[in-house]
C-alpha positions as CSV (number, residue, x, y, z in Angstrom):
1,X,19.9,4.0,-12.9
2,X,21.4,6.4,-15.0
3,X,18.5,7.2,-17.6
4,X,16.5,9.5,-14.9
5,X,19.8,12.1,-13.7
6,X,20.9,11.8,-17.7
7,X,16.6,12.5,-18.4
8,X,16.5,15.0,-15.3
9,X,19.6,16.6,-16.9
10,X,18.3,17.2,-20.4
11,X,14.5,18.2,-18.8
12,X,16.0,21.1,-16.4
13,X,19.1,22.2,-17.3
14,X,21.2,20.8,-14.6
15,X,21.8,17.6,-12.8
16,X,19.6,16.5,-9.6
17,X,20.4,16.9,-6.5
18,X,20.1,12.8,-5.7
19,X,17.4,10.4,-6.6
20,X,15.6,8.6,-4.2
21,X,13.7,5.6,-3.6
22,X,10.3,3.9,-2.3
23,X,8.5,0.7,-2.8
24,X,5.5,-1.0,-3.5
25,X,3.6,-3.0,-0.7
26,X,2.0,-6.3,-0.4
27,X,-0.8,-6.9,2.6
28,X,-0.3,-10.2,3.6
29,X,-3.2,-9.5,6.1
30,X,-5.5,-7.3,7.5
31,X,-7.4,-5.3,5.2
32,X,-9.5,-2.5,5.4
33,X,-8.3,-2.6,8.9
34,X,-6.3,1.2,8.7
35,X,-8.8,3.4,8.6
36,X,-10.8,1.7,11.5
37,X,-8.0,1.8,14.1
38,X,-6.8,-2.3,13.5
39,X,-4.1,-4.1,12.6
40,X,-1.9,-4.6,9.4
41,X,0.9,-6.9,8.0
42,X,2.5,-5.1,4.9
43,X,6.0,-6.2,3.2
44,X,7.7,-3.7,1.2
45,X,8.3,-4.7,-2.3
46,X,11.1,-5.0,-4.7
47,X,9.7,-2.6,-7.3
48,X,10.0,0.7,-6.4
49,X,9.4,4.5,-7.6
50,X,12.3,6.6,-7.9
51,X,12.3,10.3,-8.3
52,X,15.5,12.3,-9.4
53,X,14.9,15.6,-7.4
54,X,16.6,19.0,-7.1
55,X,16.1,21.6,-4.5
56,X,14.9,25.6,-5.4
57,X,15.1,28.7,-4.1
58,X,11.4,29.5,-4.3
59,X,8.2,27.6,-4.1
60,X,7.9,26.0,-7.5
61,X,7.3,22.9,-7.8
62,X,7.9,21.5,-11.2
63,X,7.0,17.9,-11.6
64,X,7.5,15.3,-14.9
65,X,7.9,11.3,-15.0
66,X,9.5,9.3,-17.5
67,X,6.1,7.5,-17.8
68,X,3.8,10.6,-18.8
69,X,4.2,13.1,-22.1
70,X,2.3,15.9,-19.5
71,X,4.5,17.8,-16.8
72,X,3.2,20.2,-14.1
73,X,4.2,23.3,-12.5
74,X,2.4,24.6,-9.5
75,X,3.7,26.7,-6.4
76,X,3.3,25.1,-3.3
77,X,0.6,27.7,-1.8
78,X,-1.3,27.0,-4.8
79,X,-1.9,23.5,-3.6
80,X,-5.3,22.3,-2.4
81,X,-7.6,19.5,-2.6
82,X,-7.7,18.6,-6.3
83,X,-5.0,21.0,-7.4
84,X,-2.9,19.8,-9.4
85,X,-5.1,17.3,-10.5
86,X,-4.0,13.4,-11.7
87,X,-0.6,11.8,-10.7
88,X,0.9,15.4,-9.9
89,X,-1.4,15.5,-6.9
90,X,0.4,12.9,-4.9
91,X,3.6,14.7,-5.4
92,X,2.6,18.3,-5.3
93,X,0.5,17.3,-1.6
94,X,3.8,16.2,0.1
95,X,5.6,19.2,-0.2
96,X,1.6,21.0,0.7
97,X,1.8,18.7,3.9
98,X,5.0,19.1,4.7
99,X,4.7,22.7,4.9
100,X,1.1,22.6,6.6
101,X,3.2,20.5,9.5
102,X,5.5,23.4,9.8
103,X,8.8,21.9,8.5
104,X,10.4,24.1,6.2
105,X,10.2,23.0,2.4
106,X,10.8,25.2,-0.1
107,X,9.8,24.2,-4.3
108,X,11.6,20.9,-6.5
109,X,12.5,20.3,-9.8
110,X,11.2,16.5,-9.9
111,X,11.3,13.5,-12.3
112,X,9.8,10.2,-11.8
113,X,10.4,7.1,-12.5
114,X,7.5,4.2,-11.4
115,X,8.4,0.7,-11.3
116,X,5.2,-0.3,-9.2
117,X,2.7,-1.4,-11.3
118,X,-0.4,0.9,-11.7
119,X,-4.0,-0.1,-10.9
120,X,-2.2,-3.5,-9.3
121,X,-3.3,-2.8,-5.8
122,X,0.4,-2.8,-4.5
123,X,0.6,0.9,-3.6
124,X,1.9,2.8,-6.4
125,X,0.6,6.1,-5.0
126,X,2.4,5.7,-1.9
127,X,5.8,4.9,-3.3
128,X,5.5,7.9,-5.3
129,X,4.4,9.7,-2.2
130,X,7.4,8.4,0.1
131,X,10.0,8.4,-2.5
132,X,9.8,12.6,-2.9
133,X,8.9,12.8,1.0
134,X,12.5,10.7,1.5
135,X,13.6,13.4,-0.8
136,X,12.4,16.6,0.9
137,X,13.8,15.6,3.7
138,X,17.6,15.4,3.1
139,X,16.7,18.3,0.2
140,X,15.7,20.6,3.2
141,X,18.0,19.0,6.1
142,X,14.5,17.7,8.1
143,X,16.4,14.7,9.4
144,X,13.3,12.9,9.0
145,X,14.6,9.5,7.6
146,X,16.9,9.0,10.5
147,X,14.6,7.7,13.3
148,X,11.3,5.9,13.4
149,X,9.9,9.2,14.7
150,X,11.0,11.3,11.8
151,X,9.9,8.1,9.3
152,X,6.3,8.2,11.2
153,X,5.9,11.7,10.2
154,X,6.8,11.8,6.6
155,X,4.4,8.7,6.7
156,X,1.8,11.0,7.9
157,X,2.6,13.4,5.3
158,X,2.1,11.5,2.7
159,X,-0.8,9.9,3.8
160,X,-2.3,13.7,4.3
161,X,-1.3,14.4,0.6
162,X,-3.3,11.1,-0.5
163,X,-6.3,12.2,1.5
164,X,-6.4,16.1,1.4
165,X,-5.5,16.7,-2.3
166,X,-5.4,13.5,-4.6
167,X,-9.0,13.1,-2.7
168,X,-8.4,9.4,-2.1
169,X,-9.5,8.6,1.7
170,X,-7.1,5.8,2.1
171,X,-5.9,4.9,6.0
172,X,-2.2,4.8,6.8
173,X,-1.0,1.4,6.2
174,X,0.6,1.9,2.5
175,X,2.8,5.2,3.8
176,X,3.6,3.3,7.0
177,X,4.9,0.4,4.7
178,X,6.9,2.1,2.7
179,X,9.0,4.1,5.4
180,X,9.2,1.5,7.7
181,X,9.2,-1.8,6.3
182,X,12.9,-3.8,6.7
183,X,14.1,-6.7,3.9
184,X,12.9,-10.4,4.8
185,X,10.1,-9.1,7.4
186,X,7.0,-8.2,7.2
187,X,5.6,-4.9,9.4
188,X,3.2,-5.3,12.1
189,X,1.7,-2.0,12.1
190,X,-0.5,-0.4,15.0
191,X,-2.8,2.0,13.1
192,X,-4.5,2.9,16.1
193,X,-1.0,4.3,17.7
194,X,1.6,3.7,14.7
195,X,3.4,1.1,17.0
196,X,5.3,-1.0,14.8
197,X,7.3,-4.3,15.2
198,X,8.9,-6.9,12.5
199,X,8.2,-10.1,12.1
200,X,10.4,-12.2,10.3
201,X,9.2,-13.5,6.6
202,X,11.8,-16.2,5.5
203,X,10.4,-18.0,3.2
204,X,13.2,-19.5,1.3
205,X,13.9,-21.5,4.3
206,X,10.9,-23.4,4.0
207,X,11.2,-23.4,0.1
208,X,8.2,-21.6,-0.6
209,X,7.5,-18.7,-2.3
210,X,4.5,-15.5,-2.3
211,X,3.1,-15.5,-5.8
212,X,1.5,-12.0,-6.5
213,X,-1.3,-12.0,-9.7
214,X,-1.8,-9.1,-10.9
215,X,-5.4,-9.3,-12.3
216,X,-5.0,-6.0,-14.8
217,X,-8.6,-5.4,-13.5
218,X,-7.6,-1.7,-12.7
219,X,-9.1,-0.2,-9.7
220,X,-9.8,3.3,-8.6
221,X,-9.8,4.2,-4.8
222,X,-11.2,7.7,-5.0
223,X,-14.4,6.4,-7.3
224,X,-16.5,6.1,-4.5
225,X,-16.7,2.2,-3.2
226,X,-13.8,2.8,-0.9
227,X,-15.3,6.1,0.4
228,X,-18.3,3.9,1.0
229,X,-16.7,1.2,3.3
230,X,-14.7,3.9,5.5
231,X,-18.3,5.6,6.0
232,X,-20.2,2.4,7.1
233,X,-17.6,1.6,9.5
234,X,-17.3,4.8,11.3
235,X,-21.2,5.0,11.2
236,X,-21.1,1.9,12.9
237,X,-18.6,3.0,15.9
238,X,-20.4,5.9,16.1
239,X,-23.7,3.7,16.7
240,X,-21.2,1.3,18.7
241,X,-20.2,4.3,21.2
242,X,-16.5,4.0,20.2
243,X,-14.0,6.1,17.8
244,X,-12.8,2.9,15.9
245,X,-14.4,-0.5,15.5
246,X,-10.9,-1.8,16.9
247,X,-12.1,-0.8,20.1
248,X,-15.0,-3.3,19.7
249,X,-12.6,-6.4,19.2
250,X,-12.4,-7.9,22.7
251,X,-15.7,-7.4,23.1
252,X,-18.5,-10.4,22.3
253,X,-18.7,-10.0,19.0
254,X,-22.5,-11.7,18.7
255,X,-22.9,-8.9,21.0
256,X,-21.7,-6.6,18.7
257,X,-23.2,-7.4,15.7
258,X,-27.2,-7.5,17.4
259,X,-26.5,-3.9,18.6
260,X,-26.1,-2.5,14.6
261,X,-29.4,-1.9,13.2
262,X,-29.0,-3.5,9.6
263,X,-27.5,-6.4,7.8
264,X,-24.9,-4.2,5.6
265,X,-23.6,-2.7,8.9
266,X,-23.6,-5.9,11.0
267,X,-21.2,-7.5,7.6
268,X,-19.0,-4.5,7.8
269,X,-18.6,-4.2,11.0
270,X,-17.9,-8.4,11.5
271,X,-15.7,-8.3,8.7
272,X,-13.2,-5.5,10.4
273,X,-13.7,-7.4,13.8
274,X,-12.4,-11.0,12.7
275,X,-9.7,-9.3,10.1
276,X,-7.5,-7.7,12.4
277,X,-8.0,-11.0,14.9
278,X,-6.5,-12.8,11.7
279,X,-4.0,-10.4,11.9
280,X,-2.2,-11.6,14.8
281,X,-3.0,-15.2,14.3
282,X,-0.7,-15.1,11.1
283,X,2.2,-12.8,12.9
284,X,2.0,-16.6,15.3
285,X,1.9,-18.8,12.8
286,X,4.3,-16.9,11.2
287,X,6.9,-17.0,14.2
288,X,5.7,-20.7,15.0
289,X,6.8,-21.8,11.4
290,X,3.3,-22.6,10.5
291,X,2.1,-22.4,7.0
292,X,-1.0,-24.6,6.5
293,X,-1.9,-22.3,9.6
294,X,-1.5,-19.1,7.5
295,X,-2.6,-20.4,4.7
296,X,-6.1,-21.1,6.2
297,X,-6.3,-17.3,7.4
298,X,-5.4,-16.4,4.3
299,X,-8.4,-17.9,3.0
300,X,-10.6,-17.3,5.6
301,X,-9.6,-14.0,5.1
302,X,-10.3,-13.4,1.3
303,X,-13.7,-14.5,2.0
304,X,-14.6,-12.4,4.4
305,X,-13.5,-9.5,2.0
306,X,-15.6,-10.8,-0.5
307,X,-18.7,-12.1,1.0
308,X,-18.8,-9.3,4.2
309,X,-17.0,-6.3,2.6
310,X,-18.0,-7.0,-0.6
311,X,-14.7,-5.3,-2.1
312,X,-13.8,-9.0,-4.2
313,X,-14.2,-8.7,-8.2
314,X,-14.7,-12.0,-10.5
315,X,-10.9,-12.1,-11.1
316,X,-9.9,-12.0,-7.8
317,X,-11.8,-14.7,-6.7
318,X,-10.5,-17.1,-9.6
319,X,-7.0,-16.2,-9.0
320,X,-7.9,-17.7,-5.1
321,X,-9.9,-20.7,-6.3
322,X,-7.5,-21.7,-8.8
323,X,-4.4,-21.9,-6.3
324,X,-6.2,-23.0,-4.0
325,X,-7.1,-25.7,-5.8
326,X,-3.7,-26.3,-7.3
327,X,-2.5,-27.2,-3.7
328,X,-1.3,-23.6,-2.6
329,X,-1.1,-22.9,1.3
330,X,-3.8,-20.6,0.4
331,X,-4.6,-17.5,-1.0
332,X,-6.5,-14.2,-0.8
333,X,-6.9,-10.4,-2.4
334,X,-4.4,-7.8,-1.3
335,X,-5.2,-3.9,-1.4
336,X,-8.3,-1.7,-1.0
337,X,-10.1,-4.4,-4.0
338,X,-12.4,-3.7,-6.4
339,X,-9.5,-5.2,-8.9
340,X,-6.0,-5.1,-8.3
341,X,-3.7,-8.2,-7.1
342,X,-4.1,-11.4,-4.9
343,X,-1.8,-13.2,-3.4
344,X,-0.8,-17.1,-2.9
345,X,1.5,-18.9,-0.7
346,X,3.1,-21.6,-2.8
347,X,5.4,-24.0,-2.9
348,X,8.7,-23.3,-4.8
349,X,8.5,-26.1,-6.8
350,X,4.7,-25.6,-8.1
351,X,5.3,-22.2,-8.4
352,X,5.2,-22.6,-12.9
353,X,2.3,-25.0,-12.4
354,X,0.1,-22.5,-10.0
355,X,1.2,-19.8,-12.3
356,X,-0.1,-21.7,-15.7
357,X,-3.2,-22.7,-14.2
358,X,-4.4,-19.3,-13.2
359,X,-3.5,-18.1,-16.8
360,X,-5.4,-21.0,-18.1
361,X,-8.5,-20.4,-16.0
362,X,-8.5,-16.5,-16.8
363,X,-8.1,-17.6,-20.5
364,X,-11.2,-20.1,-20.2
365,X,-13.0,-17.3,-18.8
366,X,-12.1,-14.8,-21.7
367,X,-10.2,-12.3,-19.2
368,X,-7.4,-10.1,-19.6
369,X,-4.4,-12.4,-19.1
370,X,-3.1,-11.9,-16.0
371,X,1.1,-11.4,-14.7
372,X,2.3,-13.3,-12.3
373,X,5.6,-12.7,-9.8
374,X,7.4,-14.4,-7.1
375,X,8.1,-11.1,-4.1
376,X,10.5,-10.9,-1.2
377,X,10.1,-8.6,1.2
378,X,12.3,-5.6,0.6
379,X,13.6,-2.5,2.3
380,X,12.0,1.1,2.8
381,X,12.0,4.4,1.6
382,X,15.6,6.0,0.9
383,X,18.4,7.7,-0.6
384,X,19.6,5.5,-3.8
385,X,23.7,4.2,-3.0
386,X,24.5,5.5,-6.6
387,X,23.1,9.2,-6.0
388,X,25.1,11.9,-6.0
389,X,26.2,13.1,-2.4
C-alpha cells in the first residue's frame, strides 16, 4: 500500500513509523445480544482500515485520512466525551482510554486509510478503532497484540473510546471481532466474560458462498434508536432481578415474559432471549455441516429483529425476501439496523442470479441500488507484512 507512508510522508514531514491494520465484521448471528450479556458470532472481513502512524514525544495527537479534506489536532488530556468531535473521536478516544487504563501512550502523527464501507453496518468505527489501538501498542512497547489477554484489552479500549467520547453506546462485539477473529472461522464471543472460541466457517467446501447487500440506507448508532433498545433491556433486567437478560435464558421464558409489565418490554426482552439461543444452534449446525439448519435461524432470526426489536428498515427486509425467495439457505440483517447490510447464504452457482434479483426488486421499488459482495472470513487486527520494522 504505498500511497498512505508516500501520503503520510508528504502530510508530516517524515515517514511513519509502520501502518497497521483492522477489519470490518459481519454478524452471522446474534444481534443486539452485546450489550445484554449474550452471545455473538462475528467473522472478520476482508476490507480493512489501515492507519500509517508515527510515535511523538508529547501528547499531540494529530489525526488526517485520505478520505476527509478536514484533519484534527488535539492533545490527549484534551479528550472527553464529544471532543474531538466526528470521525476524529474514534481515534483521539483510543489513545484517551489507553491512558485512562494506565498504559503509557504518549501523542501520534496518524493517517487513515478506510476500506470498510461507511454507514454499511459492517463496523467501520471499530476497524478504525482497533487498527490505531494495534498501533499504539507496538508504538509504545504495550505488548498488547501478543496474547488474547493483551488483544481483550485493546478491545476494551476501543470499545471505551466508542462509548465515552464518539457517544455511541455500542456493546463489545465489533472491538472483540476485530482483535480476535482468525481467517476461515467465525468467533464465538462470550460478552458476558469475553470467553472466546472459533468455529470453523468453510464454506467453499460446500460450494456456497455469504452474499453481503449493502442497502446504502445509511444508519446512525448514536441517533437515539440504539440508545433506546440498550435502555429497554436493562430496564427490563432490572424489573427481572438480574444484571443482564442473559441471565434470564435458561429460565421459562413464558415465565419471563408475564413477569414485564408491558408489551414493548415483553418483545424486547423475548427477542434477546431466543437470539442468543439461536446463537448456539448455528455454531452446531455450523460444526454438524448443516445449512438448511442455519439458514432457517438465519431467518428466524431476521424476524425477530424486525418484528420484536423493531431495528428492520424497508430495505432490509426486501434484500431477505428476495433471497429468500430466489432459493438462498436464508437470510437476515447484520449490525445494530436501522439500515446498513444483510446477509444471505447462497449457493455458489446462484450467487449472479440472487445478486440480480435483489437489484431488480430495489429498482422496482425505486431505491437506491444496492452493492452486493461475496466475504470470507478474514484475520484480525495487526501490523501490515510490508511496514517498516
Amino acid at each position: 500500500m504505498p500511497r498512505l507512508p508516500e501520503t503520510f510522508a508528504t502530510l508530516y514531514g517524515h515517514a511513519p513509523d509502520g501502518v497497521w491494520s483492522a477489519p470490518g465484521r459481519v454478524n452471522l448471528i446474534g444481534e443486539h445480544t452485546d450489550y445484554n450479556g449474550g452471545l455473538a458470532l462475528p467473522i472478520a472481513l476482508p476490507h480493512r482500515t489501515s492507519c500509517a502512524a508515527s510515535a511523538r514525544d508529547d501528547d499531540v495527537l494529530r489525526i488526517a485520512s485520505l478520505q476527509e479534506e478536514s484533519s484534527v489536532e488535539v492533545r490527549i488530556d484534551e479528550v472527553a466525551a464529544g471532543h474531538p468531535s466526528g470521525w476524529t473521536a474514534y481515534v483521539a478516544g483510543v489513545l484517551w482510554a489507553l491512558r485512562e487504563a494506565g498504559y503509557a501512550v504518549r501523542g501520534l502523527d496518524v493517517l487513515v486509510d478506510g476500506r470498510v464501507p461507511l454507514g454499511a453496518g459492517l463496523s467501520s468505527s471499530a476497524a478504525l478503532e482497533c487498527s490505531v489501538a494495534a498501533a499504539a501498542s507496538d508504538l509504545f512497547g504495550l505488548g498488547l497484540l501478543e496474547s488474547a489477554e493483551g488483544r481483550a484489552a485493546l478491545a476494551a479500549a476501543c470499545q471505551r473510546a466508542e462509548n465515552d467520547v464518539a457517544g455511541a453506546p455500542t456493546g463489545g462485539m465489533d472491538q472483540a471481532a476485530a482483535m480476535h477473529c482468525t481467517p476461515a472461522h467465525a468467533l464465538r464471543l462470550d460478552c458476558r466474560d469475553g470467553a472466546t472460541s472459533q468455529v470453523p466457517f468453510d464454506l467453499e467446501a460446500h460450494d456456497v458462498v455469504l452474499l453481503v447487500t449493502d442497502t446504502r440506507a445509511s444508519h446512525a448508532l448514536a441517533d437515539g434508536q440504539y440508545g433506546a433498545r440498550r435502555d429497554a433491556c436493562e430496564k427490563a433486567a432490572d424489573l427481572l432481578g438480574v444484571e443482564f437478560l442473559r441471565d434470564v435464558v435458561d429460565r421459562p421464558l413464558d415465565e419471563t415474559l408475564d413477569a414485564l409489565p408491558d408489551d414493548e418490554l415483553r418483545r424486547r426482552t423475548r427477542h434477546v432471549v431466543t437470539e442468543i439461543e439461536r446463537v448456539d444452534a448455528v455454531v452446531d449446525a455450523l460444526r454438524d455441516g448443516d445449512l438448511d439448519e442455519v439458514g432457517r435461524l438465519f431467518v428466524a432470526s431476521h424476524e425477530s429483529l424486525r418484528d420484536d426489536y423493531e431495528v428492520s428498515c424497508t430495505e432490509l427486509d426486501l434484500v431477505v425476501d428476495t433471497a429468500v425467495a430466489q432459493g438462498a439457505f436464508g437470510a437476515r440483517m447484520t449490525g445494530g439496523g436501522f439500515g446498513g447490510s444483510a446477509i444471505s447464504l447462497v449457493r455458489a452457482e446462484d450467487v449472479d442470479r440472487v445478486s440480480s434479483a435483489i437489484e431488480d426488486a430495489f429498482a422496482e421499488a425505486r431505491l437506491t441500488a444496492p452493492v452486493s459482495f461475496a466475504v470470507t472470513a478474514a484475520g484480525s487486527a495487526a501490523r501490515d507484512r510490508l511496514s517498516p520494522a
